[in-house]
DRENDO-555333 format. One record per residue (C-alpha): residue number from 1; residue in three letters; x, y, z. Coordinates in steps of 0.2 Angstrom, whole numbers. Example, Ala and Ser with C-alpha at 12.3 -4.5 7.8 and 13.67 -1.06 7.14 Angstrom:
// DRENDO-555333
KEFI | 1 | ALA | 62 | -22 | 39
KEFI | 2 | SER | 68 | -5 | 36
// end
This chain:
// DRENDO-555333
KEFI | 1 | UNK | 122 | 77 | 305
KEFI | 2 | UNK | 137 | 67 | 305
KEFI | 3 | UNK | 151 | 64 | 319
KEFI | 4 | UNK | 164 | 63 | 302
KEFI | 5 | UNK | 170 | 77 | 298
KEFI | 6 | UNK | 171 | 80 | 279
KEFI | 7 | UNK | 192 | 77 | 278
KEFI | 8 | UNK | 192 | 63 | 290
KEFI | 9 | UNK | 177 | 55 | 279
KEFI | 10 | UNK | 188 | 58 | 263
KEFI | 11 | UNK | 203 | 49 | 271
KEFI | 12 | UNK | 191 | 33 | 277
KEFI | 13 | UNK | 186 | 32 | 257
KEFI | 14 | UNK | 204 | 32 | 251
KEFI | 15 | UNK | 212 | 42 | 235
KEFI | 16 | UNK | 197 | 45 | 221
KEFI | 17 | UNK | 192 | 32 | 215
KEFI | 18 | UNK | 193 | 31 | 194
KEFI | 19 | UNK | 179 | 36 | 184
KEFI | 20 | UNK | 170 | 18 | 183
KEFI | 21 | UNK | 172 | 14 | 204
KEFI | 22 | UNK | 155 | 26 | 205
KEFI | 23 | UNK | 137 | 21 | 207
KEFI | 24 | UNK | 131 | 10 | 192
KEFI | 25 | UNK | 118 | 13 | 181
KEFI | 26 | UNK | 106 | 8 | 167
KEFI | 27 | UNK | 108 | -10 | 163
KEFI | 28 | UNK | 122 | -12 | 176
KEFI | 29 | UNK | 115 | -8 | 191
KEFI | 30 | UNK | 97 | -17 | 186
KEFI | 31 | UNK | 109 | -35 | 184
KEFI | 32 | UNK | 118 | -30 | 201
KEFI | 33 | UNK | 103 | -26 | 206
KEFI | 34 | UNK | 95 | -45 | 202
KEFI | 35 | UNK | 111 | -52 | 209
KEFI | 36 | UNK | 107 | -45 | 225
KEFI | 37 | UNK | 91 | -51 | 227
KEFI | 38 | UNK | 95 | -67 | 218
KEFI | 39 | UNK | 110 | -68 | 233
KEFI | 40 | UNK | 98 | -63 | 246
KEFI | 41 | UNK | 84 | -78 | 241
KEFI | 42 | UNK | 96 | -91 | 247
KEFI | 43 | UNK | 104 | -85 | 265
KEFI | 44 | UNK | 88 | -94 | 273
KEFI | 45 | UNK | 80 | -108 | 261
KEFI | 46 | UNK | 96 | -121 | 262
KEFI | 47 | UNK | 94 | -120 | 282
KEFI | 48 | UNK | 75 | -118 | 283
KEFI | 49 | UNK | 71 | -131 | 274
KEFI | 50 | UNK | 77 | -143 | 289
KEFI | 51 | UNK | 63 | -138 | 301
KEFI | 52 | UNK | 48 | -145 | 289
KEFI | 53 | UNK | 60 | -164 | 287
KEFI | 54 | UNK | 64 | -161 | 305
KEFI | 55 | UNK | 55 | -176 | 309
KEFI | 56 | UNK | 60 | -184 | 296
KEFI | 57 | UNK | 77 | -184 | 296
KEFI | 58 | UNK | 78 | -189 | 315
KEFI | 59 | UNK | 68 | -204 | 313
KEFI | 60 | UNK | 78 | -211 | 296
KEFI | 61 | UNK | 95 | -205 | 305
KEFI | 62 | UNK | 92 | -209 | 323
KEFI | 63 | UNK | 95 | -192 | 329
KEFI | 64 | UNK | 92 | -187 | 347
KEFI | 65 | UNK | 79 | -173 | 349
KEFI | 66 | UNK | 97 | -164 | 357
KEFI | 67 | UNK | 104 | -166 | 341
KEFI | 68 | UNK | 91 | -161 | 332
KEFI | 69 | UNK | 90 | -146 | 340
KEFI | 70 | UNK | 111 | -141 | 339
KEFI | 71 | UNK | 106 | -144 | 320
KEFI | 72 | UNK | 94 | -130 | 319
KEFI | 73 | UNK | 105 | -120 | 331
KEFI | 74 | UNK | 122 | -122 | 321
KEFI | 75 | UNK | 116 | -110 | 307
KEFI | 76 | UNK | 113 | -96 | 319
KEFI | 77 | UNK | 130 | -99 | 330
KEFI | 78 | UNK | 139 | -97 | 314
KEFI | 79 | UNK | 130 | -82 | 309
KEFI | 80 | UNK | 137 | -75 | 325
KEFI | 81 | UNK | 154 | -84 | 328
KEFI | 82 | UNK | 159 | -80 | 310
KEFI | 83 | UNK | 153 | -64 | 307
KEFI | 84 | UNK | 170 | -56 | 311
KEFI | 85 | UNK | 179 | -65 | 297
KEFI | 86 | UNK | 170 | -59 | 283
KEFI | 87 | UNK | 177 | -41 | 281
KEFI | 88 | UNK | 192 | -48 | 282
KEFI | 89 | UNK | 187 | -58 | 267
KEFI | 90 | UNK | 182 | -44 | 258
KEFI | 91 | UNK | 195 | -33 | 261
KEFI | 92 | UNK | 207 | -46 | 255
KEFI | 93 | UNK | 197 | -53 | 240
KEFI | 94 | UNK | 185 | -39 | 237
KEFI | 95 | UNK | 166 | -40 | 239
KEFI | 96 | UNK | 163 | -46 | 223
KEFI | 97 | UNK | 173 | -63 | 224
KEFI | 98 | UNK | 168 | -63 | 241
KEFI | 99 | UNK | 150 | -64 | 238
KEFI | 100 | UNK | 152 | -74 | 224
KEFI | 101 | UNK | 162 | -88 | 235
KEFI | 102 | UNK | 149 | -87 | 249
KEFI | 103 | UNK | 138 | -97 | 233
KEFI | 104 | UNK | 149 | -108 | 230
KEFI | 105 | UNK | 149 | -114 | 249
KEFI | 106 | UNK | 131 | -115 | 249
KEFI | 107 | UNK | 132 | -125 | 235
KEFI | 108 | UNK | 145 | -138 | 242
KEFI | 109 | UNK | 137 | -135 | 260
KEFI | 110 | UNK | 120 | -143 | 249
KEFI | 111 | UNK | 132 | -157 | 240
KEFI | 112 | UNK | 139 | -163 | 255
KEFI | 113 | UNK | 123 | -166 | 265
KEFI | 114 | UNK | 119 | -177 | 255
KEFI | 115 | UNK | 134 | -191 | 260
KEFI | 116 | UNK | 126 | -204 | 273
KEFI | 117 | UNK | 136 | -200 | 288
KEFI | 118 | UNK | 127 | -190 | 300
KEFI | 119 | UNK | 141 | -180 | 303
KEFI | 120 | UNK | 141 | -176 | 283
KEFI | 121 | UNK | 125 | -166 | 288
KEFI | 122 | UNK | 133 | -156 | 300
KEFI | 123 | UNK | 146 | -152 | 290
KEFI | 124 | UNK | 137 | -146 | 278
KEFI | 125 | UNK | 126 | -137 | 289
KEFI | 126 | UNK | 143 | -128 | 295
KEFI | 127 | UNK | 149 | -125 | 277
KEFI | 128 | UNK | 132 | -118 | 272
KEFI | 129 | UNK | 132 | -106 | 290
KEFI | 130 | UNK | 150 | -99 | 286
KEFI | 131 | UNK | 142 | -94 | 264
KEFI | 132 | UNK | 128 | -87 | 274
KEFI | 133 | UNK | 137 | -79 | 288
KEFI | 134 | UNK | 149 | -68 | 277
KEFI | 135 | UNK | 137 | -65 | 265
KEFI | 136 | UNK | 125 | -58 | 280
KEFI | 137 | UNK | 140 | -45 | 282
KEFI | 138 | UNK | 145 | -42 | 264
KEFI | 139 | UNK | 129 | -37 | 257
KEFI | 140 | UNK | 124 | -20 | 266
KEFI | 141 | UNK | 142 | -16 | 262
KEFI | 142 | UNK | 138 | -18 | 245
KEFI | 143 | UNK | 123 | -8 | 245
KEFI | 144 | UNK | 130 | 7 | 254
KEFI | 145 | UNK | 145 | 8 | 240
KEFI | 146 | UNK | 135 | 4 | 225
KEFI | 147 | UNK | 117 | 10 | 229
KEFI | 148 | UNK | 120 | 26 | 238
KEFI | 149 | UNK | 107 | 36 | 233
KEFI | 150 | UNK | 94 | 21 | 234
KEFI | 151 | UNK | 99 | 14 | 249
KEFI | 152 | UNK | 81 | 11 | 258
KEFI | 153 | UNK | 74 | 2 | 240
KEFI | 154 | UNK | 89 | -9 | 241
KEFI | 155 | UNK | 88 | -14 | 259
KEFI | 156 | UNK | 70 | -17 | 255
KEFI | 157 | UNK | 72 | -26 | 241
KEFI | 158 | UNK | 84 | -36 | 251
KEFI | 159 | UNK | 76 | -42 | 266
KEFI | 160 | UNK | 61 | -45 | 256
KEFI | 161 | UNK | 72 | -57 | 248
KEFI | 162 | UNK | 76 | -63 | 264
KEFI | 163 | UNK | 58 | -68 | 271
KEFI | 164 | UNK | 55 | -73 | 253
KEFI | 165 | UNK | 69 | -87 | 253
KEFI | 166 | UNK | 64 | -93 | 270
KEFI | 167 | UNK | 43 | -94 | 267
KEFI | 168 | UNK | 47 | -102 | 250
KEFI | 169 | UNK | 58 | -115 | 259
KEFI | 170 | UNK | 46 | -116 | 272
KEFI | 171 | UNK | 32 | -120 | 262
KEFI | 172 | UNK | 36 | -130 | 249
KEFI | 173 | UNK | 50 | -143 | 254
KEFI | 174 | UNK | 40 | -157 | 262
KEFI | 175 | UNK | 26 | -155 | 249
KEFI | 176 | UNK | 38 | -158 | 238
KEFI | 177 | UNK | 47 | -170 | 245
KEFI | 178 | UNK | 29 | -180 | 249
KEFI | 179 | UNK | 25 | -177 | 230
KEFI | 180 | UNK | 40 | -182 | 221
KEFI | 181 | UNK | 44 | -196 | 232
KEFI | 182 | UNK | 63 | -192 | 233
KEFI | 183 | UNK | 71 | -193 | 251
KEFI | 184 | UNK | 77 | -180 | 265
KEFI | 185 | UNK | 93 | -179 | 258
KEFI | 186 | UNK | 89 | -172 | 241
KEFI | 187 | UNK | 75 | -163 | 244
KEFI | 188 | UNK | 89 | -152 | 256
KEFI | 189 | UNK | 99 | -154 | 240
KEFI | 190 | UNK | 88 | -147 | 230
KEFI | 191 | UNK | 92 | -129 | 238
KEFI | 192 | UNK | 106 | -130 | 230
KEFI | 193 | UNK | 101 | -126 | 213
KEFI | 194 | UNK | 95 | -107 | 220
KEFI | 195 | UNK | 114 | -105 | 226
KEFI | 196 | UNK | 123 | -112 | 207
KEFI | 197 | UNK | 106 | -98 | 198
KEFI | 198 | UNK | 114 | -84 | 207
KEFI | 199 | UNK | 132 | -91 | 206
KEFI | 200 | UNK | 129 | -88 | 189
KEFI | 201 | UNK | 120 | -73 | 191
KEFI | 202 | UNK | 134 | -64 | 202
KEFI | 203 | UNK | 149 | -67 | 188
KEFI | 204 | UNK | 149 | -54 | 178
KEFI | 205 | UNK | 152 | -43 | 194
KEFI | 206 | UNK | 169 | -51 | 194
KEFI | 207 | UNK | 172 | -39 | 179
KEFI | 208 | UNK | 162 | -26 | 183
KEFI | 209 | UNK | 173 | -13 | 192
KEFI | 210 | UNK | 189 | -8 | 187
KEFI | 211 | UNK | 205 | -6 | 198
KEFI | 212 | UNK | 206 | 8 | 211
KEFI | 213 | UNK | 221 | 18 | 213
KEFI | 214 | UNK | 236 | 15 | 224
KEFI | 215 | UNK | 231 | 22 | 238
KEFI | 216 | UNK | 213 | 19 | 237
KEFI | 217 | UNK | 218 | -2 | 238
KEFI | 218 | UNK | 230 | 1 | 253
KEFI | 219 | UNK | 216 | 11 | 261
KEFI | 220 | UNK | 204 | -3 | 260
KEFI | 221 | UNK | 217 | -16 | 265
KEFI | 222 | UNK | 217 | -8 | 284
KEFI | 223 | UNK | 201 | -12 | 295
KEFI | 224 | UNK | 192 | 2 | 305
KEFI | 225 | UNK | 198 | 2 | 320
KEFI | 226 | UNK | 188 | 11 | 337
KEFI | 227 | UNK | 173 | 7 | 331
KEFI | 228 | UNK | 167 | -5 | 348
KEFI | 229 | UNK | 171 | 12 | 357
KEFI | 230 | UNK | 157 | 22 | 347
KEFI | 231 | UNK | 141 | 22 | 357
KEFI | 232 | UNK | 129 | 22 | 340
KEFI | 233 | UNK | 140 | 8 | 335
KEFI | 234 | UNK | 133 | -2 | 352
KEFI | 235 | UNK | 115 | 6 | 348
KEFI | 236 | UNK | 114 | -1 | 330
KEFI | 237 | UNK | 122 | -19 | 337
KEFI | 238 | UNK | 110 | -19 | 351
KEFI | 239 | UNK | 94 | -15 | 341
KEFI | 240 | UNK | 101 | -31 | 327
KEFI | 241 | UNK | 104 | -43 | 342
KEFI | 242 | UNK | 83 | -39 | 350
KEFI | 243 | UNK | 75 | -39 | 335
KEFI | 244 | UNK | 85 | -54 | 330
KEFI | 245 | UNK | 81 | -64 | 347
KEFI | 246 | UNK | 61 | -57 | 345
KEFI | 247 | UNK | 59 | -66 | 330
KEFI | 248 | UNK | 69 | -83 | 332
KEFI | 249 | UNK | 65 | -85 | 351
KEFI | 250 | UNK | 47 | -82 | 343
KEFI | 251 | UNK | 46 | -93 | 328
KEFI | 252 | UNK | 55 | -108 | 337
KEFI | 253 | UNK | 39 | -110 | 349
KEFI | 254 | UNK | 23 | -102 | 340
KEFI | 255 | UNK | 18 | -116 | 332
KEFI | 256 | UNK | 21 | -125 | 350
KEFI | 257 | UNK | 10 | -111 | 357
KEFI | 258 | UNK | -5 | -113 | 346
KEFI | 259 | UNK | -4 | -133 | 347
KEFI | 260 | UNK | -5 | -134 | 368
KEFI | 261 | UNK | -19 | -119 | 366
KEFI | 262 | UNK | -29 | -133 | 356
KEFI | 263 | UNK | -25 | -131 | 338
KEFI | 264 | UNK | -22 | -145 | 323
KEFI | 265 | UNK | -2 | -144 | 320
KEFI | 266 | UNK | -4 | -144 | 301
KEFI | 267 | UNK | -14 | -126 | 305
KEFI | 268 | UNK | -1 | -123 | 321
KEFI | 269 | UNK | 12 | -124 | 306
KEFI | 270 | UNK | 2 | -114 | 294
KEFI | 271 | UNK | 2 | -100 | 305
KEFI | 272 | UNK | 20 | -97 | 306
KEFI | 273 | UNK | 21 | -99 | 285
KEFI | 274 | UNK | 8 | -86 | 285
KEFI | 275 | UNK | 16 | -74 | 297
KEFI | 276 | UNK | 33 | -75 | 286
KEFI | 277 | UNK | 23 | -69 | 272
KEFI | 278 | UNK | 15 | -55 | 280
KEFI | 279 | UNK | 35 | -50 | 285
KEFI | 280 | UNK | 40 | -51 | 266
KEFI | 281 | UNK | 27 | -37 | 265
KEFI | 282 | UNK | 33 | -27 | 281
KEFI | 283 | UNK | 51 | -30 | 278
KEFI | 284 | UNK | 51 | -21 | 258
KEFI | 285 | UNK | 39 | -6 | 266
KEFI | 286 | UNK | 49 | -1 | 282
KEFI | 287 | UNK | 65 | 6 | 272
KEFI | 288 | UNK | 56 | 10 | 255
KEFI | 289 | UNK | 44 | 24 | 268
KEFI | 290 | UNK | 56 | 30 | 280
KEFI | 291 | UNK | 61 | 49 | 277
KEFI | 292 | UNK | 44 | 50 | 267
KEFI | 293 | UNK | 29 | 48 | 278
KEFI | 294 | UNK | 39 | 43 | 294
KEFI | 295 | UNK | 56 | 45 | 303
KEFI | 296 | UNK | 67 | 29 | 305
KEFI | 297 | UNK | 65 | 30 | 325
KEFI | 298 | UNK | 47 | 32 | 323
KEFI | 299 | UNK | 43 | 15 | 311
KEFI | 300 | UNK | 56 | 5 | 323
KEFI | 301 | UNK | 45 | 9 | 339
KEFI | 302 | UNK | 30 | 6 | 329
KEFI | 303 | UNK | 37 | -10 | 324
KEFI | 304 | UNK | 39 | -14 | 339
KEFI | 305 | UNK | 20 | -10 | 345
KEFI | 306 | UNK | 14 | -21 | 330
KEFI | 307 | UNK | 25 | -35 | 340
KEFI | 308 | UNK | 18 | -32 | 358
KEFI | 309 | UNK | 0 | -33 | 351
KEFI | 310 | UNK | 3 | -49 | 343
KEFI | 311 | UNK | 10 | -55 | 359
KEFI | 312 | UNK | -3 | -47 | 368
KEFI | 313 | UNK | -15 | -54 | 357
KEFI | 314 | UNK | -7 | -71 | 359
KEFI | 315 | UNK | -9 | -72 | 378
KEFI | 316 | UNK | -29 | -66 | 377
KEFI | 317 | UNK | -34 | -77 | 363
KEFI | 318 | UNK | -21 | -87 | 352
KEFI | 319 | UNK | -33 | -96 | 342
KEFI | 320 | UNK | -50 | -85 | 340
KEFI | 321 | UNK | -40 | -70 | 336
KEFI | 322 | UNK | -22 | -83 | 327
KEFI | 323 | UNK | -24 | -72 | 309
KEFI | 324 | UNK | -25 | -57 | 316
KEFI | 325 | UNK | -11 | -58 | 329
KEFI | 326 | UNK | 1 | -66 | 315
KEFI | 327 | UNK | -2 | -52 | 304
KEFI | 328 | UNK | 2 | -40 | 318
KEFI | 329 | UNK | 20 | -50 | 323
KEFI | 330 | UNK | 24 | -56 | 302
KEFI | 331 | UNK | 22 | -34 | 298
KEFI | 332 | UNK | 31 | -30 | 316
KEFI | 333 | UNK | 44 | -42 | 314
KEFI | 334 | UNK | 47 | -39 | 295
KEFI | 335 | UNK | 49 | -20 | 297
KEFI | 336 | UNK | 62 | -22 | 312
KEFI | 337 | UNK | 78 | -34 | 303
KEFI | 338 | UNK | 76 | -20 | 289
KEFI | 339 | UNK | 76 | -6 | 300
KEFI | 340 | UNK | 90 | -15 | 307
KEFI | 341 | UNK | 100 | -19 | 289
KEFI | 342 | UNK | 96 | 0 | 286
KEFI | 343 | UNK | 102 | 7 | 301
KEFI | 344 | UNK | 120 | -3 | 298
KEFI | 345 | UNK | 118 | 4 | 281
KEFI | 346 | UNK | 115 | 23 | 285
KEFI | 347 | UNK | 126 | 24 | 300
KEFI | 348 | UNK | 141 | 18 | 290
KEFI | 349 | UNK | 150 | 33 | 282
KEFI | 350 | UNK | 158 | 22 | 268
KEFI | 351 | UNK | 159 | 2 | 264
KEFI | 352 | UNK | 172 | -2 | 276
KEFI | 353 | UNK | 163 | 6 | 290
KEFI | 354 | UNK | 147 | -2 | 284
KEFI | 355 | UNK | 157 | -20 | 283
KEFI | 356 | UNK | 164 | -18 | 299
KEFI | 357 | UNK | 148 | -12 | 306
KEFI | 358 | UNK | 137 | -26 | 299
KEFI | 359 | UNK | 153 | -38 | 307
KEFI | 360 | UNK | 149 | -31 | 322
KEFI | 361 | UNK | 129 | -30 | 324
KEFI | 362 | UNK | 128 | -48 | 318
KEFI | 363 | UNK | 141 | -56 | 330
KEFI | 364 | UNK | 131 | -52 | 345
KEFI | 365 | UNK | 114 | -50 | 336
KEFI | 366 | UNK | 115 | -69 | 331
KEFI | 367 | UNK | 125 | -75 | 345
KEFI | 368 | UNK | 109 | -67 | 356
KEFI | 369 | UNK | 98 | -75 | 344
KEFI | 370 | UNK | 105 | -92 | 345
KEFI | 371 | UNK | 98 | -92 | 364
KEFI | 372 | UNK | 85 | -87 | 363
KEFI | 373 | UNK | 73 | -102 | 357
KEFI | 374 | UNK | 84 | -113 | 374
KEFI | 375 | UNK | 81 | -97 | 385
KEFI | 376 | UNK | 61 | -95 | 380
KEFI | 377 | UNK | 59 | -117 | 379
KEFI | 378 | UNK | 67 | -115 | 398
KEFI | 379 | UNK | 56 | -102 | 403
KEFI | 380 | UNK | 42 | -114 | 400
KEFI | 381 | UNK | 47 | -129 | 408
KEFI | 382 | UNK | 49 | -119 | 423
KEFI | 383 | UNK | 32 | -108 | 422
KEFI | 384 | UNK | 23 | -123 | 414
KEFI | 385 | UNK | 13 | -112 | 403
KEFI | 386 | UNK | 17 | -100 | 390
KEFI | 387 | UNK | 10 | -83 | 400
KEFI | 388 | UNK | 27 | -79 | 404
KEFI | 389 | UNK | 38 | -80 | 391
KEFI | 390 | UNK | 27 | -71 | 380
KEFI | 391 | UNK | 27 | -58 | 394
KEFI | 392 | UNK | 46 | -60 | 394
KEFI | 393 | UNK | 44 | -56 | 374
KEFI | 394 | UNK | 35 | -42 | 377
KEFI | 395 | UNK | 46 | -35 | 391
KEFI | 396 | UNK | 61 | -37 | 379
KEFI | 397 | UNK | 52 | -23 | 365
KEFI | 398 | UNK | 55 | -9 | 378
KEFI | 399 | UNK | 75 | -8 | 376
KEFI | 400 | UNK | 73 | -14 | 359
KEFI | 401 | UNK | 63 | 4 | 356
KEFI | 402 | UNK | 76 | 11 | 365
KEFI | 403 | UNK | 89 | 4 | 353
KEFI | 404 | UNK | 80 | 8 | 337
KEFI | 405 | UNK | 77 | 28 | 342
KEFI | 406 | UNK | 96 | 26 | 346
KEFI | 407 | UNK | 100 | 22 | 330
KEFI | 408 | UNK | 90 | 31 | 320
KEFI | 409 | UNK | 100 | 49 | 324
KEFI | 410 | UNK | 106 | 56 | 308
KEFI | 411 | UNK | 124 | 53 | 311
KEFI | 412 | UNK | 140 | 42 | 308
KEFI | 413 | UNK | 149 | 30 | 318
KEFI | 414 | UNK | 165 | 36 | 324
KEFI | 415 | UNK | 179 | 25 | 319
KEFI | 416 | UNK | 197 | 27 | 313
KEFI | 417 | UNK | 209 | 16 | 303
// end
């Protein structure tokens, strides 16, 4: 059921579009396809890829541990404060050469972290947070106008990519960079490379549509307007923003967790890599399943119990039962940001609802995220042990089920413009 009727829905999508502005097909939609996933793979490596040099870069630069810290945060405040922008961006440039221009800011993001100044790494850090922040917004925009009918197998394929690029980044820079002797600099650099691929990838799209009508363009050219006033609008942004803080609160401090309950750090660090590769599997099977074997509302709060017995499990026994709890948080937490993609997807009646509506769910989501590592770090100084924030992490699944069966009702956000 939707809350659009079918005129008013007509009217968000414009005039008719011309005969090649449908879903594409064949050869088409199989290279749009690649460029998604290709486009996906690099919104994690270039800023994951910082935690394994972490010490690294702080003992050659000088860095405090403060500032270390504000450079692992930065990525996330940008997903957040610069979420807003993007369907701006895409209104006025399309998604296509939006997309392709959040590439090409990776790629000077990379180039510039490789000047000496410190604050060259920052600024690169920045540029590469604003390429990834609008592209955050842009592609489940992208999926609901061009992949319609395969919406679940895209956002699958998506997040997969997601948890892909950040596992790869997080396991193979510093072995890398030990092997090949080069320093921190270019190994970041070398992230770079992924971005210019699906740069190159992603032209053709520049050619791929042809020009809508009239109407149709001055349509798209106004934002939706009203949409902070829809209630499933706050229920989609609110189940983003908890899964969101679950998993970074959770994957800035695991590796902490398992070292003060006695383990090596190599195997501390192990644990999380492994936990992101179990998420690459839960993140492409959540949207792929849902409306075959189980309703959308029914795999997030199942998620979620995947989550609390990891954390359960982490209180009891974090090292005797460390594999088992990981696979429970990598498949909990991998099903949740795609049930949270999908829902933006889903809920959306058209692309600017879906831009607007990503805008919206990653503001807060990442904003909420970016506290969450300080908030959790906090916690433990005061508790001095790590009973309660996980209790704190479990208590923080209950609204997030709440959210998730929120905004899984078959409907559509409520918006005018």
């Amino acid at each position: 059921m939707s809350d659009t009727a079918p005129a008013a829905r007509a009217a968000h999508e414009g005039a008719a579009p011309t005969a090649d502005q449908g879903p594409p097909r064949g050869r088409r939609a199989l290279l749009l396809a690649l460029g998604v996933v290709l486009l996906a793979l690099n919104l994690r490596p270039a800023l994951v890829a910082v935690s394994p040099l972490a010490d690294t870069i702080r003992h050659d630069s000088g860095m405090s541990a403060a500032a270390t810290s504000l450079l692992t945060a930065l990525p996330l405040l940008c997903f957040g404060l610069l979420a807003p922008v993007a369907p701006r961006l895409g209104r006025r440039f399309g998604l296509e050469r939006s997309l392709l221009g959040t590439m090409a800011l990776i790629c000077a993001g990379t180039a510039l972290r490789l000047l000496e100044p410190v604050l060259a790494l920052f600024a690169g850090t920045v540029v590469i947070g604003a390429g990834i922040a609008a592209a955050n917004v842009l592609l489940p925009g992208l999926i609901k106008r061009d992949f319609p009918a395969r919406a679940g197998l895209m956002t699958g394929l998506y997040s997969m990519s997601l948890f892909g690029g950040a596992a790869l980044a997080a396991g193979v820079t510093l072995p890398v960079q030990q092997a090949s002797g080069m320093n921190w600099r270019t190994a970041l650099a070398c992230w770079g490379a992924l971005a210019a691929v699906a740069l190159l990838v992603w032209l053709p799209q520049l050619r791929s549509r042809t020009r809508v009508g009239a109407a149709a363009a001055r349509q798209a050219a106004h934002p939706v307007r009203g949409l902070w006033r829809s209630p499933l609008a706050w229920q989609v942004t609110a189940y983003m923003g908890l899964q969101s803080l679950n998993y970074y609160a959770a994957a800035a401090w695991l590796p902490t967790v398992f070292q003060d309950a006695g383990m090596a750090p190599g195997d501390a660090g192990w644990m999380l890599s492994f936990s992101s590769l179990l998420g690459i599997a839960g993140s492409f099977l959540a949207p792929v399943i849902v409306g075959r074997r189980l309703r959308s509302g029914t795999l997030s709060a199942l998620a979620a119990v995947l989550c609390a017995l990891g954390f359960a499990g982490l209180l009891a026994a974090p090292v005797g039962g460390a594999y088992l709890w990981m696979t429970l948080l990598g498949l909990g937490q991998g099903a949740a940001i795609s049930l949270a993609l999908l829902f933006i997807v889903e809920r959306a009646p058209d692309t600017r609802h879906a831009a607007q509506l990503s805008s919206m769910a990653q503001c807060f989501g990442y904003i909420l995220a970016a506290g969450g590592p300080t908030v959790l770090g906090a916690v433990h100084d005061a508790s001095h042990s790590w009973t309660v924030p996980l209790v704190l992490l479990l208590v923080l699944l209950v609204p997030q089920i709440a959210a998730g069966l929120g905004a899984a009702r078959d409907r559509h956000v409520a918006g005018s413009g």
